[in-house]
C-alpha positions in Angstrom: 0.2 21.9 0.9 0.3 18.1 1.0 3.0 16.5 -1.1 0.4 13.9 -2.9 -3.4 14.3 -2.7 -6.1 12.1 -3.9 -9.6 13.6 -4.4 -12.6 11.1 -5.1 -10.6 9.0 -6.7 -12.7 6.5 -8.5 -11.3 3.8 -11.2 -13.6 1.0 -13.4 -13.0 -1.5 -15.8 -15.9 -1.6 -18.2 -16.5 -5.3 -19.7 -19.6 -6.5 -21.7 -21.3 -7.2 -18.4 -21.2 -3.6 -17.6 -19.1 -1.5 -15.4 -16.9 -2.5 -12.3 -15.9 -0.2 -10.2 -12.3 -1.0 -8.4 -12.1 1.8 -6.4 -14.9 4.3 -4.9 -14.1 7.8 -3.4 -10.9 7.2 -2.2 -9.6 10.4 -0.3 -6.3 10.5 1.1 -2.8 12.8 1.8 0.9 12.2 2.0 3.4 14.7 3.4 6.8 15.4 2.7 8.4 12.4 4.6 5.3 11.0 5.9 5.2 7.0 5.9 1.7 5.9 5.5 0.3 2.1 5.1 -2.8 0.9 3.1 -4.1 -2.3 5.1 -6.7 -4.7 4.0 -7.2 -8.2 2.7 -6.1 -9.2 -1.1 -9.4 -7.6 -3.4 -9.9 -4.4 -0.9 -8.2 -2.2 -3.6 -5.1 -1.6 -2.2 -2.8 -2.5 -5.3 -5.1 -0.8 -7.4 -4.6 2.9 -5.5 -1.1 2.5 -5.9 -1.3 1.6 -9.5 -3.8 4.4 -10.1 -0.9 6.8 -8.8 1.1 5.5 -11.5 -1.2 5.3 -14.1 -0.4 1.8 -14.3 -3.8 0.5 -14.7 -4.6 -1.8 -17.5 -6.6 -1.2 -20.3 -9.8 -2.0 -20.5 -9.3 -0.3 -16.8 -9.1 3.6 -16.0 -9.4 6.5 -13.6 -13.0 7.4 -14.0 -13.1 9.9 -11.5 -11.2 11.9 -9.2 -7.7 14.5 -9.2 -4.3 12.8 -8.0 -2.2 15.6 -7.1 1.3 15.3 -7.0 3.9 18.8 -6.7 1.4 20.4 -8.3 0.3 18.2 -11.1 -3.0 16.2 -12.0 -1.0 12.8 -12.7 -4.7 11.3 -13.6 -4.4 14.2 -16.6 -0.5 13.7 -17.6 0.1 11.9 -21.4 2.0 8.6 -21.2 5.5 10.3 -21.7 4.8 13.0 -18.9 3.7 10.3 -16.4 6.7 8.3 -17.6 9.3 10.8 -16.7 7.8 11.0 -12.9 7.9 6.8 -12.7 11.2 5.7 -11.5 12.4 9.7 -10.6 10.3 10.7 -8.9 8.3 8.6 -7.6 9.4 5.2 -7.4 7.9 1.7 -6.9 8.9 -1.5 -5.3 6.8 -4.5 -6.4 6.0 -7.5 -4.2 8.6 -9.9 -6.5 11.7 -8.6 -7.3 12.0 -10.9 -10.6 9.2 -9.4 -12.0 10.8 -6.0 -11.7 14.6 -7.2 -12.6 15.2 -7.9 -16.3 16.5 -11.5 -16.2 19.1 -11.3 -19.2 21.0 -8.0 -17.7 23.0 -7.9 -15.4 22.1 -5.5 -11.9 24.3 -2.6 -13.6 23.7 -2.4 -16.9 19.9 -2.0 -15.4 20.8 0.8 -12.8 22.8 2.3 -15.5 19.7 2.4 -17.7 17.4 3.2 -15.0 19.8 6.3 -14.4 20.1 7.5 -18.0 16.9 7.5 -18.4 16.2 10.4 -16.2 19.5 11.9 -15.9 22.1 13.3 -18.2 24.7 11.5 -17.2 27.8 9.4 -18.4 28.0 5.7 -17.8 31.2 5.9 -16.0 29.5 8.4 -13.6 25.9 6.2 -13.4 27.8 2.9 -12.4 30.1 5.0 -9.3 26.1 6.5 -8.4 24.5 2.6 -8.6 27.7 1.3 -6.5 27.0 4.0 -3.6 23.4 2.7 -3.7 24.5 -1.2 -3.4 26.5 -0.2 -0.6 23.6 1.8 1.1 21.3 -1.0 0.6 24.4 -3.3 2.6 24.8 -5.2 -0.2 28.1 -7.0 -0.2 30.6 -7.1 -2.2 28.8 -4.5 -4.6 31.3 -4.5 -7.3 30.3 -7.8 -8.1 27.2 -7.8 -7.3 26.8 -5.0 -10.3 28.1 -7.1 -12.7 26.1 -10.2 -11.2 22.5 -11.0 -13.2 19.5 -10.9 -11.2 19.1 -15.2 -10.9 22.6 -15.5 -9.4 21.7 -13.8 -6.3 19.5 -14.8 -2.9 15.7 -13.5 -2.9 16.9 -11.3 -0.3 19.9 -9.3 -2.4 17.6 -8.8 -5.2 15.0 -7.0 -2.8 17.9 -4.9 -1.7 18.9 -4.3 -5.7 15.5 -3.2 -6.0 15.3 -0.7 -3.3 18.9 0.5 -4.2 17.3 1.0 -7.9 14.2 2.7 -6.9 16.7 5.2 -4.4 19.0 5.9 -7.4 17.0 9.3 -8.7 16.0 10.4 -5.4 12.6 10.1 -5.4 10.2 12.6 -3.2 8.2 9.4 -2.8 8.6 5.6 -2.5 4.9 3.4 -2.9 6.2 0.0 -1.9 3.5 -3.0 -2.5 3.7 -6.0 0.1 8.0 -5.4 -0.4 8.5 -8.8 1.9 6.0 -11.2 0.8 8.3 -13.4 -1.3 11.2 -13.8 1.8 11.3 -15.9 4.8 10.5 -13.5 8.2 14.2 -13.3 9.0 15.3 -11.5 5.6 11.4 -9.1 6.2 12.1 -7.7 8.8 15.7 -7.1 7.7 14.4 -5.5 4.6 11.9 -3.4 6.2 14.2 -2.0 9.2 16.6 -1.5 5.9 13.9 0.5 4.0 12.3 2.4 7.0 16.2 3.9 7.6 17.0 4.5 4.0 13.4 6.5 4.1 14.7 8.6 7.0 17.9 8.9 5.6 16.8 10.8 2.1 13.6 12.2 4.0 11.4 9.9 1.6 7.4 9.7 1.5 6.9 6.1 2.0 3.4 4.3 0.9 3.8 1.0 2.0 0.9 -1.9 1.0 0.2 -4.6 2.7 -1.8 -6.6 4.3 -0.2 -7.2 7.9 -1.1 -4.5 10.4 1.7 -5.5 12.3 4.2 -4.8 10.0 2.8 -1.2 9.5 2.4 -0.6 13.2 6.3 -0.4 13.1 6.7 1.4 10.3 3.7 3.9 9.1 2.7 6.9 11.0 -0.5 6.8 9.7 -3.0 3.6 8.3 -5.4 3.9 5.7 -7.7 0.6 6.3 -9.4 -0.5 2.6 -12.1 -2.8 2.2 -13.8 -3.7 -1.8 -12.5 -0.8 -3.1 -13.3 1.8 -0.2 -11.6 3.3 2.8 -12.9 2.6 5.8 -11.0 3.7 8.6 -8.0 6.2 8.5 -6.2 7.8 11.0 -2.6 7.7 13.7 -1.3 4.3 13.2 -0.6 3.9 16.9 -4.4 5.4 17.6 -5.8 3.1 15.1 -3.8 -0.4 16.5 -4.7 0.8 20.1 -8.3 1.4 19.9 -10.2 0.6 16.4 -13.1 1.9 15.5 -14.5 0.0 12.4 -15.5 -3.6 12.5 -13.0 -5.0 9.7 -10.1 -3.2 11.4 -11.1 -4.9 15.0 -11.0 -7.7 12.9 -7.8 -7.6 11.2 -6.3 -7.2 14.7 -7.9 -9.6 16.7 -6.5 -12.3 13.7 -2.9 -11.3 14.4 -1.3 -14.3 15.9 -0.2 -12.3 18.8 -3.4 -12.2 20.0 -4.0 -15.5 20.9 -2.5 -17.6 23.5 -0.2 -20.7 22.6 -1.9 -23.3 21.2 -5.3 -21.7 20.8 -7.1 -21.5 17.2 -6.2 -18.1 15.7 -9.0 -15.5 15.2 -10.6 -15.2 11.5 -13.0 -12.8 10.1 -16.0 -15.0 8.9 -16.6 -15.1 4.7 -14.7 -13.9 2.5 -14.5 -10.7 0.2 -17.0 -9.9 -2.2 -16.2 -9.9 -5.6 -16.3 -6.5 -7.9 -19.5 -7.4 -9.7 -21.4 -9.1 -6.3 -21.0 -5.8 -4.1 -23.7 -6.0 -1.3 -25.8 -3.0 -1.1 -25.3 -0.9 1.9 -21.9 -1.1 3.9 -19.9 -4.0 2.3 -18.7 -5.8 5.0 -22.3 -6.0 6.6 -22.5 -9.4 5.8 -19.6 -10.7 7.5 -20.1 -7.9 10.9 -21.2 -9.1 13.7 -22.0 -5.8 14.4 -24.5 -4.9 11.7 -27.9 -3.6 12.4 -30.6 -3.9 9.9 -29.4 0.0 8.8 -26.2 -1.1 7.4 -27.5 -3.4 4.9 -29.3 -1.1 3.3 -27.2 2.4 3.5 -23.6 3.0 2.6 -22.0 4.5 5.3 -19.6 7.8 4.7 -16.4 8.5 6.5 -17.5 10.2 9.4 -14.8 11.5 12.8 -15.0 8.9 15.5 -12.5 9.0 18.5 -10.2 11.4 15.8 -10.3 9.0 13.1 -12.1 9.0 10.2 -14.5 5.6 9.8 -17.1 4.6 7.5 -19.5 2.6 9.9 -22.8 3.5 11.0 -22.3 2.4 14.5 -18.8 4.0 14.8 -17.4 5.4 18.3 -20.4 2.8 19.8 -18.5 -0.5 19.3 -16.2 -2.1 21.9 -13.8 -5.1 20.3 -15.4 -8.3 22.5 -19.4 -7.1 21.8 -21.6 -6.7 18.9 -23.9 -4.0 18.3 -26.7 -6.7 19.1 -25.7 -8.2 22.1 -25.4 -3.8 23.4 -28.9 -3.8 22.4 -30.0 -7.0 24.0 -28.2 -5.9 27.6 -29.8 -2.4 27.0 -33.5 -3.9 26.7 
């Protein structure tokens, strides 16, 4: 049995327009250990999964749809002070700015004390020696005085590492980490993601990392979960997935890596831009910025279907080759 399970997991915000849905059928597993990455561009949804985990949705927003199963549990069914005793123990969450997680008026220790006592009964004496072990872990240094330091007197990069160190203080069974390194130079990332990829093999730690670089999950995830407006698209082996994609926005998102083009050359984009929650194209959403689509994919949705051992949503999938378009096949073919 998989450590966390999402079944049709649907979520809307209702407004006096109507209903928009954020997420639709979103199916996925974590095991025990397991690192997975959600991909996609900012709008595909993949925040809001993560959230939805959490029950950290906003109001007017909620799950609509769908079982989240963690050890057991419906978390989409727990009252606030059930799925409050999970956050932050169990599992934890590390947000893209580490100022909007610290609490600028205490200092590191008196909030990993807190943090602690919240889920533990234990002293202060013994919750500071536990929050010191975890500076040190993180390679924090000089962690005595970095405990007693507030959160504005340190570099971006220490307060990423207090924030790790916080959310490994109850030993969680799962760590959902959303875009961790977006707020550091690419020195300190790649520092702090070889830092939390270790920690996560260290305390055998599910991992759920968010972004929306595939390169930075190619190194890290053993499996990628590729979102688009609200929907998975592609799933499968992160190295199968980077090696041969099989859905049009993933082909994308790799051919727009700035590894794939030679000095000096324009970088690769995907055409248009996102659609918005309440302008949702019928069909397959990303039909009109494909250069694959056929006249089929703007009409029906496509369901996650196996291609190549992946699961992709695309009407065309195990046809497409990354340098031709479903129209140019059809030209050559006639």
């Amino acid at each position: 049995m998989a450590l966390l399970e999402i079944e049709d997991l649907e979520v809307e915000f209702p407004n006096r327009h109507g209903t928009l849905t954020a997420l639709r059928g979103i199916n996925f597993t974590l095991d025990e250990s397991e690192r997975l990455g959600i991909v996609g561009e900012s709008g595909a949804g993949k925040s809001m999964a993560a959230f939805a985990i959490l029950n950290l949705i906003s109001e007017p927003g909620r799950i609509s749809k769908g079982r989240i199963v963690f050890e057991g549990r419906d978390l989409a069914k727990l009252d606030e002070e059930e799925i409050r005793a999970i956050r932050g123990d169990r599992i934890s969450m590390i947000f893209q700015d580490p100022m909007m997680t610290l609490n600028p008026v205490l200092t590191v220790g008196v909030q990993m004390i807190e943090t602690l006592k919240a889920h533990r009964d234990i002293s202060d004496e013994d919750a500071r020696k536990l929050a010191l072990a975890r500076l040190r872990e993180v390679q924090i240094p000089s962690p005595e005085a970095r405990l007693d330091a507030y959160p504005h007197e340190l570099s971006g990069g220490l307060r990423q590492r207090v924030v790790i160190a916080i959310a490994l203080l109850s030993d969680p069974a799962i760590i959902i980490a959303d875009e961790p390194t977006t707020a550091l130079d690419v020195t300190i990332q790649a520092e702090v993601l070889a830092l939390l990829l270790a920690l996560c093999r260290d305390h055998a730690t599910a991992l759920i990392l968010i972004t929306h670089d595939l390169a930075v999950v190619s190194q890290i995830t053993e499996r990628i979960i590729v979102m688009y407006a609200g929907s998975i698209v592609e799933a499968g082996a992160t190295r199968q997935i980077i090696d041969t994609p099989q859905h049009p926005y993933t082909i994308g998102l790799i051919a727009a890596l700035p590894e794939q083009n030679a000095p000096g050359q324009p970088l690769n984009q995907i055409r248009g831009s996102m659609p918005s929650l309440n302008n949702i194209p019928p069909g397959c959403a990303f039909a009109p910025r494909c250069d694959y689509a056929t006249d089929i994919c703007h009409r029906i949705v496509p369901n996650l279907t196996t291609a190549h051992g992946q699961s992709v949503a695309c009407h065309h999938a195990g046809q497409l080759q990354p340098q031709e378009s479903v129209r140019d096949t059809e030209r050559a073919v006639s």
